[in-house]
C-alpha positions as CSV (number, residue, x, y, z in Angstrom):
1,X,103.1,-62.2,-200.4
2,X,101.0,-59.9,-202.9
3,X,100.9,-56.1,-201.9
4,X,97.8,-55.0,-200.2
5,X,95.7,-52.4,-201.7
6,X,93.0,-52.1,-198.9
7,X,93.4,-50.5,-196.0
8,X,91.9,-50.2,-192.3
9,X,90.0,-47.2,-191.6
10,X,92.5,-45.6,-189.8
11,X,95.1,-46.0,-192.9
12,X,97.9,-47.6,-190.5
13,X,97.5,-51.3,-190.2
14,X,97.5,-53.5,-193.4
15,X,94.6,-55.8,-193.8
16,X,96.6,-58.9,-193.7
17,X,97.8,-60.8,-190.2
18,X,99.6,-63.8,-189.8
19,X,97.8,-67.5,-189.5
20,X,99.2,-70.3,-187.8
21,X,97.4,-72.8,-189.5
22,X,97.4,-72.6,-194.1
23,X,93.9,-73.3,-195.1
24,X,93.9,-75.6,-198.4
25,X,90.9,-73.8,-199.6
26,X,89.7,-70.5,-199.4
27,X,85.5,-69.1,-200.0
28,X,85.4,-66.0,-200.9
29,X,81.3,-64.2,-200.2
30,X,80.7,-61.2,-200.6
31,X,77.7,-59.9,-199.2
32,X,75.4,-56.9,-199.4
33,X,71.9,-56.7,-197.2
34,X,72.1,-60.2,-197.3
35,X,70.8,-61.2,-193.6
36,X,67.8,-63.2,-194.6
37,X,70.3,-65.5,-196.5
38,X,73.3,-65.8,-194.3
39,X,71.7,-69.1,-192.0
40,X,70.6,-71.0,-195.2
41,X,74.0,-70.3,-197.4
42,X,76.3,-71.4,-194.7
43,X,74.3,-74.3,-193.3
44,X,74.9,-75.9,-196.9
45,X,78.1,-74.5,-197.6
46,X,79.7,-76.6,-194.1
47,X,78.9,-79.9,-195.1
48,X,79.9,-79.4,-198.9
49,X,83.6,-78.2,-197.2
50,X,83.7,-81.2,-195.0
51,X,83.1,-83.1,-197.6
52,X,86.4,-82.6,-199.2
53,X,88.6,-83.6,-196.9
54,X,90.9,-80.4,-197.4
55,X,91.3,-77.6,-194.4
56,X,89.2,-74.4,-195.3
57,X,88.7,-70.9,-194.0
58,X,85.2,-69.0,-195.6
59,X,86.1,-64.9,-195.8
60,X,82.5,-63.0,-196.0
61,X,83.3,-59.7,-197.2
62,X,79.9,-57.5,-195.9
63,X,80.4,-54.5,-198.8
64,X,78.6,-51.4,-195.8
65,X,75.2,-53.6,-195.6
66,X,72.8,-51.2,-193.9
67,X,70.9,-54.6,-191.8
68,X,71.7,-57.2,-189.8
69,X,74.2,-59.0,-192.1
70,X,77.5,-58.1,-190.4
71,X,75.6,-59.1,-187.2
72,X,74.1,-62.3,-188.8
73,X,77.5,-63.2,-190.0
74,X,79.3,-62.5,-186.8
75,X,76.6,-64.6,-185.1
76,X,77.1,-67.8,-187.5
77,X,80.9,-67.9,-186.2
78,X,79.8,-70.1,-183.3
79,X,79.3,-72.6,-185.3
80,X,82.9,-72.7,-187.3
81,X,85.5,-71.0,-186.0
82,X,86.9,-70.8,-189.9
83,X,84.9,-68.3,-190.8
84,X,86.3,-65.1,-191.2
85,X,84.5,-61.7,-191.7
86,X,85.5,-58.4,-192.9
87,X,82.9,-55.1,-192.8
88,X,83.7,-52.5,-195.2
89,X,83.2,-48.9,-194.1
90,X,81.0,-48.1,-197.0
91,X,79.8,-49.6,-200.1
92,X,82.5,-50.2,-202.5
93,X,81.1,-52.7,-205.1
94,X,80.7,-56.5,-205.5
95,X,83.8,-56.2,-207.3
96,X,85.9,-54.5,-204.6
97,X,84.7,-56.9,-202.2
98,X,86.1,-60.0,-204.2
99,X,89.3,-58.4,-204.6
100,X,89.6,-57.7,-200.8
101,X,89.1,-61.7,-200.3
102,X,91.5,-62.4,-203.1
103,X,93.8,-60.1,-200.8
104,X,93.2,-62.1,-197.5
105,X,92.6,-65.8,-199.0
106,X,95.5,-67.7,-197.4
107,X,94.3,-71.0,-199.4
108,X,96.5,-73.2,-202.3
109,X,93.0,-72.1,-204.0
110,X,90.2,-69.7,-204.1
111,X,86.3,-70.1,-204.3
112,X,84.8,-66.9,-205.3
113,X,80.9,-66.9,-205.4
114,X,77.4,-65.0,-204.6
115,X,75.9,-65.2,-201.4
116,X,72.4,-65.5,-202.5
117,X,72.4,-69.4,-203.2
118,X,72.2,-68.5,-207.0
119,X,75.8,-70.2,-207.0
120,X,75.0,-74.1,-205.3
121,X,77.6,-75.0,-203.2
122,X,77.0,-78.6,-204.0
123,X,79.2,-77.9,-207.3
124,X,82.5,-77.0,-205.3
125,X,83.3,-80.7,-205.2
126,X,83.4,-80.2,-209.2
127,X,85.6,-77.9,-209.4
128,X,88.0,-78.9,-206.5
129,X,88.3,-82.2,-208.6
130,X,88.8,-80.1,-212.1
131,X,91.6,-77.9,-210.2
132,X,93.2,-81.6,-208.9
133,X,93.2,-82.5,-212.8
134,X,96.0,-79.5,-213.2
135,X,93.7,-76.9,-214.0
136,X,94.7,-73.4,-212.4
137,X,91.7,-71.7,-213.0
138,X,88.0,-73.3,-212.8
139,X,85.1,-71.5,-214.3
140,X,81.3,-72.5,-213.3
141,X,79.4,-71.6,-216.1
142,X,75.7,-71.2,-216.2
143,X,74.4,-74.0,-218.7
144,X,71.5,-71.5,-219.4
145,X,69.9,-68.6,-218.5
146,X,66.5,-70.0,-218.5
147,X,66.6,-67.4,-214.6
148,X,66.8,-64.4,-217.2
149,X,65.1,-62.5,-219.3
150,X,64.6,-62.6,-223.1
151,X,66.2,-59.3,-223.2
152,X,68.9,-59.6,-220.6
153,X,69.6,-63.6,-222.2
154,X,70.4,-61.5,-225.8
155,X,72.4,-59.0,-224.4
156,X,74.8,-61.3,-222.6
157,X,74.9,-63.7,-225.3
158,X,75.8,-60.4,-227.5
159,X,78.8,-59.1,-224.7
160,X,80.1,-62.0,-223.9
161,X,80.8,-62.2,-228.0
162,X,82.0,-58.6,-227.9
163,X,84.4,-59.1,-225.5
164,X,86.0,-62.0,-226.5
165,X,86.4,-60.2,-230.2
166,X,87.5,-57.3,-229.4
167,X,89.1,-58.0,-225.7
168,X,91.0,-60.8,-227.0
169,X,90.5,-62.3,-223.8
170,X,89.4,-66.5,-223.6
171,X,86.9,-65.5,-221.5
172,X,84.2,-68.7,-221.7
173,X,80.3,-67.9,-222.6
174,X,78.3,-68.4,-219.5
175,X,81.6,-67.7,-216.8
176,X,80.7,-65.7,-214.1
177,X,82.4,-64.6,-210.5
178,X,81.6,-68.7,-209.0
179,X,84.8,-70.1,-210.0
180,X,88.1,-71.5,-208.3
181,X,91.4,-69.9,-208.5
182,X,94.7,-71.5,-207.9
183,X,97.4,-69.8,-205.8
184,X,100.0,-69.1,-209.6
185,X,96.6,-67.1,-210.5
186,X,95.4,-65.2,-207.0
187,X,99.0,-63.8,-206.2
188,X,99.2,-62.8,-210.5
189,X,95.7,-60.9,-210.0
190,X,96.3,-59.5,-206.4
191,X,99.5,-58.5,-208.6
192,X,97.4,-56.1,-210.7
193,X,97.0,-52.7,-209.5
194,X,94.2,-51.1,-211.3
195,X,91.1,-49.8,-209.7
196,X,88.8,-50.4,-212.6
197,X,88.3,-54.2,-211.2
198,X,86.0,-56.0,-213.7
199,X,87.1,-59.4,-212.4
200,X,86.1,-61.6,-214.5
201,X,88.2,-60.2,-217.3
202,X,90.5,-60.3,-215.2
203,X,90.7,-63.7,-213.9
204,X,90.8,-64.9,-217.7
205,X,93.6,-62.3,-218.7
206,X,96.4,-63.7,-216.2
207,X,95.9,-66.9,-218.1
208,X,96.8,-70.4,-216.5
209,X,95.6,-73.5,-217.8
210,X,92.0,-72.5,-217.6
211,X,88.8,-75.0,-217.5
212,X,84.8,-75.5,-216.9
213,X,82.3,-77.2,-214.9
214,X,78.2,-76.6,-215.9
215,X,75.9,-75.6,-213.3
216,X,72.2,-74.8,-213.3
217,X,71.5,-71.2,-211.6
218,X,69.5,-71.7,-208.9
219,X,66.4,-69.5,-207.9
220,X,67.0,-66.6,-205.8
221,X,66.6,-67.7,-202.2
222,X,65.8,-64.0,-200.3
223,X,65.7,-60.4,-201.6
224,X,66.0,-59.1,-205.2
225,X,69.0,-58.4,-207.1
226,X,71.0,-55.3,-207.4
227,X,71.6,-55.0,-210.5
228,X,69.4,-53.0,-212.3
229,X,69.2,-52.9,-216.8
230,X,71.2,-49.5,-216.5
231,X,73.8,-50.5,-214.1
232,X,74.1,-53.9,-216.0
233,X,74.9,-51.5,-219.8
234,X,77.1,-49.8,-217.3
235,X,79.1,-52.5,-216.2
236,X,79.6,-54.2,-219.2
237,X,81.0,-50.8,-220.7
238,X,83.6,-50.9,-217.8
239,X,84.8,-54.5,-218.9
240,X,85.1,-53.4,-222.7
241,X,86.7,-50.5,-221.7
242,X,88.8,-51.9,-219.2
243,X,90.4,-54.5,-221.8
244,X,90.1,-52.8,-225.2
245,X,90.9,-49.8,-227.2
246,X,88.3,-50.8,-230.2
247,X,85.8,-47.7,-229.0
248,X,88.1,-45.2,-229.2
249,X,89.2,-46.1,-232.9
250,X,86.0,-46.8,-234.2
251,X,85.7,-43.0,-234.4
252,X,88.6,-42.4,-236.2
253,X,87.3,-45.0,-238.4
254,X,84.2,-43.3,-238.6
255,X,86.0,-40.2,-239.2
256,X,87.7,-41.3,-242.0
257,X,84.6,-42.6,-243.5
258,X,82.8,-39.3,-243.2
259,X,85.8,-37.5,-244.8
260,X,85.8,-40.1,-247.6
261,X,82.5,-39.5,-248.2
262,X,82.5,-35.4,-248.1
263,X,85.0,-35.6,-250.6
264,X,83.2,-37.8,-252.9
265,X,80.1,-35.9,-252.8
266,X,82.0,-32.3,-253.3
267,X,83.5,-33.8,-256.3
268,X,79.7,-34.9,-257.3
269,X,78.8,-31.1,-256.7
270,X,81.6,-30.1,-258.8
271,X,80.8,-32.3,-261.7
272,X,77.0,-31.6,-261.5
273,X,77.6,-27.9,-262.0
274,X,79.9,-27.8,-264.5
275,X,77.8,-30.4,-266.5
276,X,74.2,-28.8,-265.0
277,X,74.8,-25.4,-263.7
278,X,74.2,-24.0,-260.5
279,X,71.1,-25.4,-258.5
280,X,69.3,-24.2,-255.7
281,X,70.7,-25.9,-252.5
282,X,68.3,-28.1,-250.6
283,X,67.5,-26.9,-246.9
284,X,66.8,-30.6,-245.5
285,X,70.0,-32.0,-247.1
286,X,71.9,-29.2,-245.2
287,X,70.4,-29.7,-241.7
288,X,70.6,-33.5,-242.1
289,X,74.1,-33.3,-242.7
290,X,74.6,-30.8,-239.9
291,X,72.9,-32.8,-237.6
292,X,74.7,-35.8,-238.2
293,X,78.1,-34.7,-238.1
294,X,77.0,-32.8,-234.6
295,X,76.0,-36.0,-233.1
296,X,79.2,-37.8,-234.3
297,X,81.1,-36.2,-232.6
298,X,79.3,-35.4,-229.5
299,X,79.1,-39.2,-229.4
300,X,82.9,-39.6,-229.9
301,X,83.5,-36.8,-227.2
302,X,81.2,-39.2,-224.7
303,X,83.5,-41.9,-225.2
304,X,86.5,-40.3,-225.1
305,X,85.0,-38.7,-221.7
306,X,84.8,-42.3,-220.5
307,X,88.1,-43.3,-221.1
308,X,90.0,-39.8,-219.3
309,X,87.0,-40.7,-216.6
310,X,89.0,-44.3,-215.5
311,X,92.3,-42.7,-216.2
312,X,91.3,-39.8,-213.7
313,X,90.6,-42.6,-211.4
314,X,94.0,-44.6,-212.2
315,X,96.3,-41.8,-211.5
316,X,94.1,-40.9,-207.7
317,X,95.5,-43.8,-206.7
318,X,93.4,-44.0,-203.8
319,X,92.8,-47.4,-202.2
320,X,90.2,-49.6,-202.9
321,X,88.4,-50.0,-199.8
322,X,88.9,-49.6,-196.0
323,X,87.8,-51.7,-193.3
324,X,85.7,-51.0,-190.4
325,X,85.8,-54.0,-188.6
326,X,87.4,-57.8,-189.0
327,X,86.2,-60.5,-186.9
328,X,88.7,-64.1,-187.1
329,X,91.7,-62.8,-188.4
330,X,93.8,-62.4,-185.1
């Protein structure tokens, strides 16, 4: 059994518990101020699971919602006794929260996916049947991004090409957190101990035989997203970071290319005054170069900041989460 990073709120009882009964699949939701939603997602998330003909348990991880989710959730457990729920005593992150069900899911296989019907259910039958085909690790990737904007379309065409250059991580175009993970690939990522969880990297990282299924994004059924531009750049720094060393050496290639080309022009100076005498120097020229050279390497300080930021947060080693409450998993 994989080592539990999480902890209960009074740091003595690990999150785990024994079950009598192995689930064949396992959903993973994490939800944040989601209660609007909670009805309409599992009301078309049962039938899709009784549908396949395998035993299930659904984990809902509520990440510290501050409305009626946890309650909403708690009350949906009359109707299926499977689902499982887990409160978090604060907000930790949509990432956190699908690493805690990684943690609990009992299941030959894991469904991770959003809770705001973005994800259909109706495409888990897909990806069930791709992961019966031998596949450990099932990606459903959007077939467009027709939901997004021009802006946000470009920039996640441009990471996803990034990544996959510099990260040199198969990570497919389009791949997102809906996906199914086979039991070889939960325990290898529960395996991983680092706190900067950028999942989807790491999903594709621990490797597997490793396919896709298309799927059309649906509209947003309640609320608004998260996710602001900002917090989006933000992210998508974490994941470069997270797998690749690229940022930090493109300044000392960009040193080297600065020394390079001081040298070249102080030998220009050199051979201009011994062929034209000594000129008057040009004020412009010399603030141009100062400021350049000052914002070089406050830029390369900002990044090297970054990187001693998330090894500061490797070596406090404090856990990932606690839990408040858990409702199911006696």
């Amino acid at each position: 059994m994989p080592a539990v990073i999480g902890h209960d709120a009074k740091g003595k009882a690990p999150l785990l518990a024994p079950f009598s009964l192995m689930p064949e699949i396992s959903v993973i939701l994490p939800f944040h101020n989601e209660s609007a939603g909670v009805h309409r997602l599992l009301h078309r998330l049962y039938p899709v699971l009784g549908q396949l003909g395998l035993s299930y348990e659904i984990i809902c991880v509520d990440d510290g919602s501050t409305d009626n989710t946890f309650a909403s959730l708690v009350h949906e457990r009359q109707f299926d006794q499977r689902l499982k729920i887990v409160r978090f005593a604060r907000n930790f992150g949509k990432e956190t929260a699908l690493t805690c069900g990684l943690h609990l899911a009992k299941g030959d296989a894991a469904i991770t996916m959003d809770s705001d019907l973005q994800h259909p259910p109706e495409v888990i039958p897909e990806l069930v049947k791709k992961w019966r085909e031998g596949f450990e690790i099932v990606y459903a990737a959007r077939a467009n991004r027709e939901t997004d904007g021009r802006l946000r379309r470009i920039l996640s065409r441009a990471f996803y090409a990034v990544f996959r250059t510099i990260a040199d991580v198969p990570m497919p175009e389009g791949a997102g957190d809906f996906c199914l993970i086979g039991r070889k690939a939960v325990d290898a990522i529960n395996a991983l101990p680092e706190r900067n969880r950028f999942m989807k990297g790491l999903t594709a990282w621990v490797g597997f035989k490793q396919g896709t299924v298309p799927f059309e994004v649906a509209s947003r059924e309640n609320g608004h997203t998260h996710w602001s531009f900002f917090r989006l750049i933000r992210f998508a720094f974490d994941g470069l970071s997270a797998f690749s060393t690229l940022p930090l050496r493109i300044w000392t290639w960009c040193g080297a290319a600065v020394s390079f080309a001081a040298i070249a022009y102080a030998l220009y100076l050199i051979l201009d005054t011994l062929i034209y005498g000594v000129s008057v120097p040009g004020y412009a020229s010399l603030m141009v170069g100062i400021l350049f050279l000052g914002g070089l390497q406050l830029l390369s300080l900002g990044v090297i900041g970054e990187y001693m930021a998330r090894i500061f947060t490797e070596v406090k080693a404090r856990p990932l989460y606690f839990v408040s409450e858990r409702v199911g998993f006696e």
